[in-house]
Backbone of each chain as nested JSON, in Angstrom:
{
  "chains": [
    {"id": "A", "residues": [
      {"number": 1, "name": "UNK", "atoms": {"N": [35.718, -136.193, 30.727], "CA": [34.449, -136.826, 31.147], "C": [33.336, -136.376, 30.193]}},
      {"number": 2, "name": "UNK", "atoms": {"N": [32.66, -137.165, 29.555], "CA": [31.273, -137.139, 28.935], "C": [30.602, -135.96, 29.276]}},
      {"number": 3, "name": "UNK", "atoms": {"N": [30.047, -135.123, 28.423], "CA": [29.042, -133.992, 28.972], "C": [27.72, -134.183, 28.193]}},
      {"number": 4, "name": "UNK", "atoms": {"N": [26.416, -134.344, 28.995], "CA": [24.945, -134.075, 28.764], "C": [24.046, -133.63, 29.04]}},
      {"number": 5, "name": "UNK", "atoms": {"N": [23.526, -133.274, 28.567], "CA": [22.162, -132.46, 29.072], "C": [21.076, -133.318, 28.792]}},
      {"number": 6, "name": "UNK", "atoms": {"N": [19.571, -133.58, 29.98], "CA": [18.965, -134.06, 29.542], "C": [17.587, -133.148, 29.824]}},
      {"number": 7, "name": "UNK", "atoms": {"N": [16.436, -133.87, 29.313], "CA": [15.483, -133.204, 29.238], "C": [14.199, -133.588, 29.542]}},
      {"number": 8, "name": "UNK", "atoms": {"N": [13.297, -133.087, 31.131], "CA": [12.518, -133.545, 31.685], "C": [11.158, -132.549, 30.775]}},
      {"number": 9, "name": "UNK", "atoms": {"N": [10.413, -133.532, 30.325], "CA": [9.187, -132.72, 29.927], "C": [7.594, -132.485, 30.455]}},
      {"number": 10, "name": "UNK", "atoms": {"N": [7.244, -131.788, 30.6], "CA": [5.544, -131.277, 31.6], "C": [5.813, -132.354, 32.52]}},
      {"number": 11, "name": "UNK", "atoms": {"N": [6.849, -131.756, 33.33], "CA": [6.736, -132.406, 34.746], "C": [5.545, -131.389, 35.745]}},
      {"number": 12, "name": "UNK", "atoms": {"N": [4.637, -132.151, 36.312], "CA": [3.345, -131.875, 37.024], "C": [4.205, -131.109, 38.298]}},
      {"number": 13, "name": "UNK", "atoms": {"N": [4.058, -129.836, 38.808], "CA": [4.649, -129.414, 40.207], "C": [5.976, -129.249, 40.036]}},
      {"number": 14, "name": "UNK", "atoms": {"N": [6.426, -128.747, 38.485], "CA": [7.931, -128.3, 38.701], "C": [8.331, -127.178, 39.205]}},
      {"number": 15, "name": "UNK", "atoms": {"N": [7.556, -126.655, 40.58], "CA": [8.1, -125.592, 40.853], "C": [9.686, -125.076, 41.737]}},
      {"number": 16, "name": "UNK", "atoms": {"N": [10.154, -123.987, 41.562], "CA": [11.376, -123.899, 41.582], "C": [11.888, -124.354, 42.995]}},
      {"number": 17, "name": "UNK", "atoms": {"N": [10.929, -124.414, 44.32], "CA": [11.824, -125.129, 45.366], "C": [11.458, -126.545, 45.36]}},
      {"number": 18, "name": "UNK", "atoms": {"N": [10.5, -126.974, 44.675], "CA": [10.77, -128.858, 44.967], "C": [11.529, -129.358, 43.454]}},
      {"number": 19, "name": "UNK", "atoms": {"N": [11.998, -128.396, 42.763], "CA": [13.294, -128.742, 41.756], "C": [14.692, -128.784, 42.609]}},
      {"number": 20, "name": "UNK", "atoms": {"N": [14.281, -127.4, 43.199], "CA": [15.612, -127.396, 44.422], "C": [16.147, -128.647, 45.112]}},
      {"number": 21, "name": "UNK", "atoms": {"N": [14.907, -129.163, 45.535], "CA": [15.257, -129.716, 46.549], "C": [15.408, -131.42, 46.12]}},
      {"number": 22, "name": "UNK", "atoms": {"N": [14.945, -131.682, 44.869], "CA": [15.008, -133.078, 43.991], "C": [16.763, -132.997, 43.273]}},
      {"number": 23, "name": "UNK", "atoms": {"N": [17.391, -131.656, 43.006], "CA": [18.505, -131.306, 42.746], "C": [19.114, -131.545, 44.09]}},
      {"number": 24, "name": "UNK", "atoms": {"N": [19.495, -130.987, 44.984], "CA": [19.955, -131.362, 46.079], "C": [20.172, -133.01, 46.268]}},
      {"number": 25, "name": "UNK", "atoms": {"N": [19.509, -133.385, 46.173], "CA": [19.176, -134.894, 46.234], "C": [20.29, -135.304, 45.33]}},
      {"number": 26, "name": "UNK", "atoms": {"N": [20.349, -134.864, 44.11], "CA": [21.355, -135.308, 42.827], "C": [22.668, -135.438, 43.781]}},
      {"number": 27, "name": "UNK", "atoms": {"N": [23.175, -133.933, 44.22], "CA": [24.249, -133.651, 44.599], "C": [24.373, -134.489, 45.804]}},
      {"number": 28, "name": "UNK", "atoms": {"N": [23.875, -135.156, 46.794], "CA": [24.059, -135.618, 47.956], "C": [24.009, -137.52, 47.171]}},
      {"number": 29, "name": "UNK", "atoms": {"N": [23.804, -137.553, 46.385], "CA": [23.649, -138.833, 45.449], "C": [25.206, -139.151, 44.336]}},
      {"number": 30, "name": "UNK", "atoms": {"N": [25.569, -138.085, 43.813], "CA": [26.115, -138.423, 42.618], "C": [27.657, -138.827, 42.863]}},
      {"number": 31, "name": "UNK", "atoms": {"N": [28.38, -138.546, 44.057], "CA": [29.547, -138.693, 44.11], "C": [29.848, -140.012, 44.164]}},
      {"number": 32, "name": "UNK", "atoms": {"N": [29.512, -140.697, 44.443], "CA": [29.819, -142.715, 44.345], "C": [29.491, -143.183, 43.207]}},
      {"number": 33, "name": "UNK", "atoms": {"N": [28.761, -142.382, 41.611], "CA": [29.171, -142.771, 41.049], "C": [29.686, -142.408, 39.789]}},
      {"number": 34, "name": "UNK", "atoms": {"N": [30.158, -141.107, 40.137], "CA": [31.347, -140.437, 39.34], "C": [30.636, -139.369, 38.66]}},
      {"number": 35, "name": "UNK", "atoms": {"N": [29.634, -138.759, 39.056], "CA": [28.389, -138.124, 38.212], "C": [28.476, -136.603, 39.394]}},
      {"number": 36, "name": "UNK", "atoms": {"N": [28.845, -135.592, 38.399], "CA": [28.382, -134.103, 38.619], "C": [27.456, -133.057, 37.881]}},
      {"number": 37, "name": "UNK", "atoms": {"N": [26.419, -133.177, 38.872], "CA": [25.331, -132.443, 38.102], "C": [25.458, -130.918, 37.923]}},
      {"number": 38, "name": "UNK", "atoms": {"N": [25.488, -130.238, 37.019], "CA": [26.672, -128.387, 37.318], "C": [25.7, -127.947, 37.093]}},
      {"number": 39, "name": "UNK", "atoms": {"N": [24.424, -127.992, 36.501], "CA": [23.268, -126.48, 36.401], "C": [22.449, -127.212, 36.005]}},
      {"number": 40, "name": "UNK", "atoms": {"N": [20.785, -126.232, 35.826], "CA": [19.691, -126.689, 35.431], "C": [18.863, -125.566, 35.193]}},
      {"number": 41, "name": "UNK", "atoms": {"N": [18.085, -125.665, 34.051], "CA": [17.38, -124.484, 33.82], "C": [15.868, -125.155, 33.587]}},
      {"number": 42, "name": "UNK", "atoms": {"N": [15.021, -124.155, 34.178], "CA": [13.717, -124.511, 34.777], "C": [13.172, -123.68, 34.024]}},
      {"number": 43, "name": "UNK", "atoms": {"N": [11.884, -124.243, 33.251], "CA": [10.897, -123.556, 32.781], "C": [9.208, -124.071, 33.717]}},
      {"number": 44, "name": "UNK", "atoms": {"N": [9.255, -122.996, 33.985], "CA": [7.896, -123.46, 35.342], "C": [6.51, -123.531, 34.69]}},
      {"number": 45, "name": "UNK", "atoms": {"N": [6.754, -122.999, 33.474], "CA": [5.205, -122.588, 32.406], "C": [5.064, -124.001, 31.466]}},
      {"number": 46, "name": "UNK", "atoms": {"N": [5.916, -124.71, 31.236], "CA": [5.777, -125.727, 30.668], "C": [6.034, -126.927, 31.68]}},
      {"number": 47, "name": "UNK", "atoms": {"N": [6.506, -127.003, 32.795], "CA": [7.314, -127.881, 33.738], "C": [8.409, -128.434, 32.71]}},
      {"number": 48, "name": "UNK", "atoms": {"N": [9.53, -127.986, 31.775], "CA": [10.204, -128.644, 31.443], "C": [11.522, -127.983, 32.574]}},
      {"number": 49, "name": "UNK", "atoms": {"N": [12.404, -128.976, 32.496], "CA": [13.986, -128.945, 32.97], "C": [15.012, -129.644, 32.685]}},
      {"number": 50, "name": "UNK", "atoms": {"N": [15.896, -129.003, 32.158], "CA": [17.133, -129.375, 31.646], "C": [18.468, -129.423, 32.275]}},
      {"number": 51, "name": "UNK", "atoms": {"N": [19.109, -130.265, 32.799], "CA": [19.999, -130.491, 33.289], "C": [21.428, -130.993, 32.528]}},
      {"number": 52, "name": "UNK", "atoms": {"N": [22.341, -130.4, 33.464], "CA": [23.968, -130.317, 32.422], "C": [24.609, -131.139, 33.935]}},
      {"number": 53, "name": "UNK", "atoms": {"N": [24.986, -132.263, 32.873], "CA": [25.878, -133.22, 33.885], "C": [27.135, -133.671, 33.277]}},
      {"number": 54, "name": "UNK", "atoms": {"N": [27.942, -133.954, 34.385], "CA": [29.542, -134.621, 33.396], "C": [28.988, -135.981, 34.358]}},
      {"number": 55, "name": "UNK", "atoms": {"N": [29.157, -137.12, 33.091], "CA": [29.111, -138.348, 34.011], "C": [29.863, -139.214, 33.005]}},
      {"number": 56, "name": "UNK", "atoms": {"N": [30.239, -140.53, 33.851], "CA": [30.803, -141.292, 32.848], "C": [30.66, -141.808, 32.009]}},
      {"number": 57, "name": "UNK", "atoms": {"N": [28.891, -141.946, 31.782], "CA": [27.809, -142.241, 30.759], "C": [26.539, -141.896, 31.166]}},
      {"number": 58, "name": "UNK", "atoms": {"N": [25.981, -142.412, 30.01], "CA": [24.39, -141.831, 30.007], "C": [23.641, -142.524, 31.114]}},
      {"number": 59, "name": "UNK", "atoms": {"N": [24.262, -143.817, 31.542], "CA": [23.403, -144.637, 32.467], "C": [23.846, -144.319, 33.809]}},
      {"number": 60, "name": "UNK", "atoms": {"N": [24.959, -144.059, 34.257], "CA": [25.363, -143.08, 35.123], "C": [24.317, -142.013, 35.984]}},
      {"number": 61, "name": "UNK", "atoms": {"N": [24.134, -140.665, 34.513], "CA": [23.848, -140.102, 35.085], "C": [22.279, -140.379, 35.495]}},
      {"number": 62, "name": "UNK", "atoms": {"N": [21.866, -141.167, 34.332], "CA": [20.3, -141.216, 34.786], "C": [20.193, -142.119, 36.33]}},
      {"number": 63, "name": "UNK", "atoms": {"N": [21.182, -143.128, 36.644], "CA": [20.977, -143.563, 38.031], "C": [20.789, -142.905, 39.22]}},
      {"number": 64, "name": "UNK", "atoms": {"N": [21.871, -141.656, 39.22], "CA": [21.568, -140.72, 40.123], "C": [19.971, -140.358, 40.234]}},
      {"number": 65, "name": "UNK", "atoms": {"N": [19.996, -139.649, 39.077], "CA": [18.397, -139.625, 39.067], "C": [17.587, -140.346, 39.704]}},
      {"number": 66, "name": "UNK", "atoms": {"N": [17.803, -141.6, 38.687], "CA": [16.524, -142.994, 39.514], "C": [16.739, -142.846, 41.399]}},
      {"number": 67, "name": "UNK", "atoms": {"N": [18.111, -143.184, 42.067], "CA": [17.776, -143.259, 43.163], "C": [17.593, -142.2, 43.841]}},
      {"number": 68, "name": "UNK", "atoms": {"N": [17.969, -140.439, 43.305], "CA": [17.726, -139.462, 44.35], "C": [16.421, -139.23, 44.533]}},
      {"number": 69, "name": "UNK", "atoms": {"N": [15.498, -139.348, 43.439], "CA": [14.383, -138.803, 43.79], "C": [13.335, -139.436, 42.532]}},
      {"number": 70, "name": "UNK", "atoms": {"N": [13.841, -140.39, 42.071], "CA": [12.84, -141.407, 40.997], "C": [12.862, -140.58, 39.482]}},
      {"number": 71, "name": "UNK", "atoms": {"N": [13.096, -138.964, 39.645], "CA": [12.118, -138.691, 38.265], "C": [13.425, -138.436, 37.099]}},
      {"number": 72, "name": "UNK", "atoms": {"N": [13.139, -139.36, 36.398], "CA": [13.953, -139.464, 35.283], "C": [13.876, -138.58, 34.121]}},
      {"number": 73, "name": "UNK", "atoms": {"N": [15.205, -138.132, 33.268], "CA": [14.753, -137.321, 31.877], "C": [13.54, -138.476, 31.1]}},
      {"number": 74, "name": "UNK", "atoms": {"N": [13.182, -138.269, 30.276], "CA": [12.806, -138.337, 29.174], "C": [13.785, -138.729, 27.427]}},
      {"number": 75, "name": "UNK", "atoms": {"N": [14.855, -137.324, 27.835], "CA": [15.596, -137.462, 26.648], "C": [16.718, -136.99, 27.551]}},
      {"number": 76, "name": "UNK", "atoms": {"N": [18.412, -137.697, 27.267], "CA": [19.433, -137.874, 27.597], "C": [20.159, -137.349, 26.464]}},
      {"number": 77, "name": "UNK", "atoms": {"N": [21.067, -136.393, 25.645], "CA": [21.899, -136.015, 24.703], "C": [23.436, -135.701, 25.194]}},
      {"number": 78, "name": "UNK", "atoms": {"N": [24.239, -136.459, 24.436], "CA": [25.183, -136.194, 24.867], "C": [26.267, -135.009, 23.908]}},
      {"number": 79, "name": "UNK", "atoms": {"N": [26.538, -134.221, 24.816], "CA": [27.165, -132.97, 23.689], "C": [28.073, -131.966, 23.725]}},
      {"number": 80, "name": "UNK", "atoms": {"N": [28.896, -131.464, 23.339], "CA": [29.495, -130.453, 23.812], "C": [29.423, -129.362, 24.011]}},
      {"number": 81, "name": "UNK", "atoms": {"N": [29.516, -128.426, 24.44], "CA": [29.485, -127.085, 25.057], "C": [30.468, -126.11, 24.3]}},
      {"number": 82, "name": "UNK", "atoms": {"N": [29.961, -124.992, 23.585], "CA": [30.507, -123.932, 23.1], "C": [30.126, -122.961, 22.993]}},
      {"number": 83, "name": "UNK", "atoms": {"N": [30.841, -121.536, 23.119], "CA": [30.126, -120.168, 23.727], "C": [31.303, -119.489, 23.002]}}
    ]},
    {"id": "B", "residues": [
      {"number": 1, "name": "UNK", "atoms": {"N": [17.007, -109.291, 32.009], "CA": [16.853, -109.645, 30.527], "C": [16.288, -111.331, 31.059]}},
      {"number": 2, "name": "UNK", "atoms": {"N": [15.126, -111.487, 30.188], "CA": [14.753, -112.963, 30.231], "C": [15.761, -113.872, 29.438]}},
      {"number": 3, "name": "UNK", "atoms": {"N": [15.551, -114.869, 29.67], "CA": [16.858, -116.028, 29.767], "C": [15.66, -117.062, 28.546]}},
      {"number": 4, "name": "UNK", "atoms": {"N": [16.728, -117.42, 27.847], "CA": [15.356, -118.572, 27.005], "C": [16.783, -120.087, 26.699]}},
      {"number": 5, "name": "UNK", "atoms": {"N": [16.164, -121.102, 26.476], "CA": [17.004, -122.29, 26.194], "C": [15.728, -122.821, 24.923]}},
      {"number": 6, "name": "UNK", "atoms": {"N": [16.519, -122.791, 23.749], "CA": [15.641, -122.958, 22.39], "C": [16.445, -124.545, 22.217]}},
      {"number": 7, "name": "UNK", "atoms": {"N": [15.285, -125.53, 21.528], "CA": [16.186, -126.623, 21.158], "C": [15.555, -126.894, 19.319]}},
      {"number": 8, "name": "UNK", "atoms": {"N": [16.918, -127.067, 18.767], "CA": [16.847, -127.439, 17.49], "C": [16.94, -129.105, 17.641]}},
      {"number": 9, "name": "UNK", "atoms": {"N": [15.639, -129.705, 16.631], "CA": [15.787, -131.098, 16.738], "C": [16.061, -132.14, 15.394]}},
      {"number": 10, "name": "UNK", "atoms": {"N": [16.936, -132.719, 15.561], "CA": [17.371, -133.568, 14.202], "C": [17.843, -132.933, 13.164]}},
      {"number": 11, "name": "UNK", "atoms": {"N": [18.525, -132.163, 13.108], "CA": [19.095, -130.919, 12.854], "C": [19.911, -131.638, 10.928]}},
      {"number": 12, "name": "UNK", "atoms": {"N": [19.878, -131.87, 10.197], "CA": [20.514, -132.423, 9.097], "C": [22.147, -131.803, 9.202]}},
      {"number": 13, "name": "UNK", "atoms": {"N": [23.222, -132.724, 8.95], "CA": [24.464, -131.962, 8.787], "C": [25.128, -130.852, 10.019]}},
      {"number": 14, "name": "UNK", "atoms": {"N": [24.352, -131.457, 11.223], "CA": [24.369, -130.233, 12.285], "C": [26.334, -130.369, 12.959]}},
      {"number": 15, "name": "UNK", "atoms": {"N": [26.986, -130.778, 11.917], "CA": [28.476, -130.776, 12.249], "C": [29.406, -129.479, 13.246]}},
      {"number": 16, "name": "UNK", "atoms": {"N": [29.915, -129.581, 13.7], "CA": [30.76, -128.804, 14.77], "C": [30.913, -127.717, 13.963]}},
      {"number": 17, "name": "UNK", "atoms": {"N": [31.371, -127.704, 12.419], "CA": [32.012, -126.52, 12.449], "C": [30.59, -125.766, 11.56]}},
      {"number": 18, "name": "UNK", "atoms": {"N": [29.846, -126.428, 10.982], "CA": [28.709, -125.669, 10.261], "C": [27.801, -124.753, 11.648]}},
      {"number": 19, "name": "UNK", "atoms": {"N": [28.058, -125.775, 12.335], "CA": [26.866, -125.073, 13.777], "C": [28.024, -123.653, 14.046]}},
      {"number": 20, "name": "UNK", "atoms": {"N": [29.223, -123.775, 14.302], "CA": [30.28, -122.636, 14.344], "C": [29.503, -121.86, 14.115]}},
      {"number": 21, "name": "UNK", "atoms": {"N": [29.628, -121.627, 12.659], "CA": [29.181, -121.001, 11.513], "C": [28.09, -120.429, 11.377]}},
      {"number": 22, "name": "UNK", "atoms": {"N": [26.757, -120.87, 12.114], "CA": [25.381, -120.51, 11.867], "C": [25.559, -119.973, 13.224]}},
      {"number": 23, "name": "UNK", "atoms": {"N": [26.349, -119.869, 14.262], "CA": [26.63, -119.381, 15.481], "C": [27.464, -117.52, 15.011]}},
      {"number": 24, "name": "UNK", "atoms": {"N": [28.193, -117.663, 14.814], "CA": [28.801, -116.519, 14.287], "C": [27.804, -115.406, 13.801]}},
      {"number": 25, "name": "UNK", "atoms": {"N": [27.0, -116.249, 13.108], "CA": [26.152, -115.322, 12.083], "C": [25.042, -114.979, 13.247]}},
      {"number": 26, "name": "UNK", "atoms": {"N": [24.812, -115.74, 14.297], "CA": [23.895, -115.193, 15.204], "C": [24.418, -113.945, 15.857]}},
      {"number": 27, "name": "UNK", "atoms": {"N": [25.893, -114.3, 16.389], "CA": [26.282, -112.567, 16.914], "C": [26.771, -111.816, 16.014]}},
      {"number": 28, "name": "UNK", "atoms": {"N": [26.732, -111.966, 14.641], "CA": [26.902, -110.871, 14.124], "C": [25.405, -109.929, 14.071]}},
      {"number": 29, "name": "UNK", "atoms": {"N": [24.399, -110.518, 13.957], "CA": [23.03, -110.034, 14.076], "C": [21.988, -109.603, 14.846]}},
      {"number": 30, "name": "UNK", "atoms": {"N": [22.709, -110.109, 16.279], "CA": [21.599, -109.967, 17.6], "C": [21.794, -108.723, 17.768]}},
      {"number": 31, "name": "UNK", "atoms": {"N": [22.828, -107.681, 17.963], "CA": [23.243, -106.742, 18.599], "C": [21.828, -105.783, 18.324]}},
      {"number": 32, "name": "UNK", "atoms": {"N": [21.347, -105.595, 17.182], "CA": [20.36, -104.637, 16.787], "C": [18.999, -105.167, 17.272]}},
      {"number": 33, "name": "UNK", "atoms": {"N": [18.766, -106.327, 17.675], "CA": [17.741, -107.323, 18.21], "C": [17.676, -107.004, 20.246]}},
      {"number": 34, "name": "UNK", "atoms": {"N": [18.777, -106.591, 20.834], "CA": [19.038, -106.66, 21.946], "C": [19.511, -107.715, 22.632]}},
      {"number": 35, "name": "UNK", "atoms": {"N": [19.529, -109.093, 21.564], "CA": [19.744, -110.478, 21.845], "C": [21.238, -110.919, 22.166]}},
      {"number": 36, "name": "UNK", "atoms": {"N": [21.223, -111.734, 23.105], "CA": [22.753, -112.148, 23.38], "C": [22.853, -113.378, 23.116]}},
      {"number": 37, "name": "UNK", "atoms": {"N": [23.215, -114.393, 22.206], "CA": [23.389, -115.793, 22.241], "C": [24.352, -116.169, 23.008]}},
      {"number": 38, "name": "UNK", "atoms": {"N": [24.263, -117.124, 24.038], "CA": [25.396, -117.1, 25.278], "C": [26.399, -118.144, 24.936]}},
      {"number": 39, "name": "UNK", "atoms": {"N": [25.64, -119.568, 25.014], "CA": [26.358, -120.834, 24.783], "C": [25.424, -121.553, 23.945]}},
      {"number": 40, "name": "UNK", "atoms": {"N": [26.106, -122.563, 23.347], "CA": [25.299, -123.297, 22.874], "C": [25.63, -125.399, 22.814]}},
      {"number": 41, "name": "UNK", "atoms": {"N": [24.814, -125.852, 22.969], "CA": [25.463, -127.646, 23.095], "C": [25.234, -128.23, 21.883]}},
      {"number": 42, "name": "UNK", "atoms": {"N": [25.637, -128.918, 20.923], "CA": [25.287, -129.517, 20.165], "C": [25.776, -131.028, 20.405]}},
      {"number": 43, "name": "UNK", "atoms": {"N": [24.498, -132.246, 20.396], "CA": [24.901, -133.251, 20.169], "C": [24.692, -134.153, 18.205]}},
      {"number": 44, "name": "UNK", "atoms": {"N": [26.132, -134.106, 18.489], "CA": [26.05, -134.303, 16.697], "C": [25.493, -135.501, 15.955]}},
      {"number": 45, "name": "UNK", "atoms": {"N": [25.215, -136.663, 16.787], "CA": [24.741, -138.281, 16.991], "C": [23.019, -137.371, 16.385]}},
      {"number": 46, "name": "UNK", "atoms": {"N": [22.451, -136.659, 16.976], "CA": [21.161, -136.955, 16.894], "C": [20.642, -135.556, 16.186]}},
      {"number": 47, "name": "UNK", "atoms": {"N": [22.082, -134.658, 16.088], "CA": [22.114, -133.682, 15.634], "C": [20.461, -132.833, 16.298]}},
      {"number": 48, "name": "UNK", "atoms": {"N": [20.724, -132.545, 17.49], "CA": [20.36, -131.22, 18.895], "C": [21.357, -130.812, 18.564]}},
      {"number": 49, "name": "UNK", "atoms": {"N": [20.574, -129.137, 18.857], "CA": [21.008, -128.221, 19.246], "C": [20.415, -127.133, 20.561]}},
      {"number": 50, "name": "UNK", "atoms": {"N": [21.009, -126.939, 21.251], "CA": [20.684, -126.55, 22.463], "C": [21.273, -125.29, 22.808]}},
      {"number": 51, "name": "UNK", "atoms": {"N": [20.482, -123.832, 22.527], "CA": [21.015, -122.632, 22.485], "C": [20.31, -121.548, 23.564]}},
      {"number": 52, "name": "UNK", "atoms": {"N": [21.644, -121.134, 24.738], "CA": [21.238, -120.233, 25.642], "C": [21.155, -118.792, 25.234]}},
      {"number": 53, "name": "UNK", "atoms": {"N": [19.985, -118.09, 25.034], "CA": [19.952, -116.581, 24.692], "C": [19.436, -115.812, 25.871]}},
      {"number": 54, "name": "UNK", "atoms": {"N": [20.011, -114.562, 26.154], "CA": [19.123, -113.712, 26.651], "C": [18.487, -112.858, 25.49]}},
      {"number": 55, "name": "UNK", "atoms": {"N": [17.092, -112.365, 25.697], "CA": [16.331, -111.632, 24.723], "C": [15.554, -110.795, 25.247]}},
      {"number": 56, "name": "UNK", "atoms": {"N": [14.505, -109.354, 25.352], "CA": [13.801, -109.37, 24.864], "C": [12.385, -109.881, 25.171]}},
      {"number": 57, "name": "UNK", "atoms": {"N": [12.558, -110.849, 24.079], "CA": [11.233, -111.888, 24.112], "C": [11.315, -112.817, 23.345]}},
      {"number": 58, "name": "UNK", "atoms": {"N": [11.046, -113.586, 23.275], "CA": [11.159, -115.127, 22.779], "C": [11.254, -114.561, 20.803]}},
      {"number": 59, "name": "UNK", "atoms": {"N": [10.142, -113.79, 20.482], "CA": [10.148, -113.43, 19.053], "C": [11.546, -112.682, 18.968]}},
      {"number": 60, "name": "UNK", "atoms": {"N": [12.075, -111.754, 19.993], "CA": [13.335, -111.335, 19.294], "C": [14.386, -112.426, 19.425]}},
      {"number": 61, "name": "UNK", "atoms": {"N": [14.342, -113.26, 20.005], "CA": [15.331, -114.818, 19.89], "C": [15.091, -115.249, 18.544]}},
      {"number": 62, "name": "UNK", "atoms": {"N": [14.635, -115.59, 18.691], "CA": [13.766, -116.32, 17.265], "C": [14.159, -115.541, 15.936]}},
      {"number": 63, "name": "UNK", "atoms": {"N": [14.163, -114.232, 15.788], "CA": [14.237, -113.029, 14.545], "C": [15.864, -112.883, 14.28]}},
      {"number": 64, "name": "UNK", "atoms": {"N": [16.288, -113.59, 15.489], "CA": [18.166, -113.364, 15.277], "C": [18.224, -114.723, 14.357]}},
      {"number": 65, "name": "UNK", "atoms": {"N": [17.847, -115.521, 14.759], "CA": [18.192, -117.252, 14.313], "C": [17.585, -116.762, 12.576]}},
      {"number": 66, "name": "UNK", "atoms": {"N": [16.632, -116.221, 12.306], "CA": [15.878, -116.64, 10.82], "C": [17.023, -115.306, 10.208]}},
      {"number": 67, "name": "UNK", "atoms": {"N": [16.778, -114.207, 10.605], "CA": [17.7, -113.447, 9.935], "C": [19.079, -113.758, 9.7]}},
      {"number": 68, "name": "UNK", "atoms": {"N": [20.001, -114.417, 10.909], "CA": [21.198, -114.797, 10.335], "C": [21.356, -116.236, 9.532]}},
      {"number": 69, "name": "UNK", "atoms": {"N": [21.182, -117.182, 9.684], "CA": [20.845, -117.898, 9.003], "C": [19.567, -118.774, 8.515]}},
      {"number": 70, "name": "UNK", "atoms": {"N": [18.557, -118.629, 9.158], "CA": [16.971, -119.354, 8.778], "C": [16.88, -120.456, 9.458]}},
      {"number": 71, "name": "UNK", "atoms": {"N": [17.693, -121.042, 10.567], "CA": [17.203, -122.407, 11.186], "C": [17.058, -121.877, 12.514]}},
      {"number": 72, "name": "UNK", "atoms": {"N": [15.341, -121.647, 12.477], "CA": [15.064, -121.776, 13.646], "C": [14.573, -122.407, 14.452]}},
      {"number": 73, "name": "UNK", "atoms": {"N": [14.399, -122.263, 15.563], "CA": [14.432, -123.466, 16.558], "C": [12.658, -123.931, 16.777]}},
      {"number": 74, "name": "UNK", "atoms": {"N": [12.503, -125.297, 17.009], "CA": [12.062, -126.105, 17.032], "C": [10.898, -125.747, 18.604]}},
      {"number": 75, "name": "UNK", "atoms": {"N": [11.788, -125.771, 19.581], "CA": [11.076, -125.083, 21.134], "C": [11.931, -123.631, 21.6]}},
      {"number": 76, "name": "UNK", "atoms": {"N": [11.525, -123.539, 22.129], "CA": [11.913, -122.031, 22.881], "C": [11.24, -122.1, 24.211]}},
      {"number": 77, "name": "UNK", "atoms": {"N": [11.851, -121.91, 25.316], "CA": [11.859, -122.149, 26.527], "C": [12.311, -121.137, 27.271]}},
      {"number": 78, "name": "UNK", "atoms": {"N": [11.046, -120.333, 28.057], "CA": [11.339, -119.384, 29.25], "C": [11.951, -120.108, 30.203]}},
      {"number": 79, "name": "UNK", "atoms": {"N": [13.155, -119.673, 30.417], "CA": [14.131, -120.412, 31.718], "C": [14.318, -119.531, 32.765]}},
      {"number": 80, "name": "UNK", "atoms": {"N": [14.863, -120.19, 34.29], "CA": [15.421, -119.919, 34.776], "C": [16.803, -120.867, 35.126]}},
      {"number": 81, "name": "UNK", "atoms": {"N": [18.222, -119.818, 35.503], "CA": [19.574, -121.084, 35.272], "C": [19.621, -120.92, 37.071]}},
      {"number": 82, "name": "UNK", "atoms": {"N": [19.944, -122.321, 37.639], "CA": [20.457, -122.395, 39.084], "C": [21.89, -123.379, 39.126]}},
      {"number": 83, "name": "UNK", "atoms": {"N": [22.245, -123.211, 39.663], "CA": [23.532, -124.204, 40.044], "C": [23.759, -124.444, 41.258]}}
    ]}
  ]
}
């Protein structure tokens, strides 16, 4: 499955429980359409957040998005993971 | 240890195994920095790079990347990771 990270920038009120709880939303959203959202890292000083999803595409995962809670990345990259 | 997510953007030649490569040279160098480079994503289409460090401070992130090889990153981002 496809892996991406995308990237929300100076989101207004990104603080860490209404990220929580717009994430939550992902997860109670993403299973119908093949989309798992696995982490997100929050920068609260800039409101940026970055999210790591396996979906079946880029339009995929941004749907989840659109219907859990409206707020869409900005920038969508699709990429692999190495450590 | 603070957590940072740095993104390299449009990266020229940012190929799988050169990024390897400029990866290697990061842990051969952090250790004296206190820096840990954890994971890193590269999407090779738009050539991002997307690198998890613990540091320090954002300048000792930053002093691993120019000392081992000189491409440093573009943003640097105080994070926090949730899943």
């Amino acid at each position: 499955m496809p892996l991406y990270l995308d990237i929300h920038k100076n989101v207004e009120g990104a603080r860490a429980q209404a990220v929580a709880d717009a994430h939550m939303r992902d997860l109670q959203t993403q299973d119908q359409y093949r989309v798992k959202y696995l982490k997100y890292w929050l920068d609260e000083e800039s409101g940026h957040i970055f999210c790591l999803v396996e979906a079946p595409s880029k339009e995929a995962a941004e749907r989840v998005h659109r219907e859990a809670h409206g707020l869409v990345a900005d920038e969508i990259h699709e990429v692999r993971e190495y450590s």
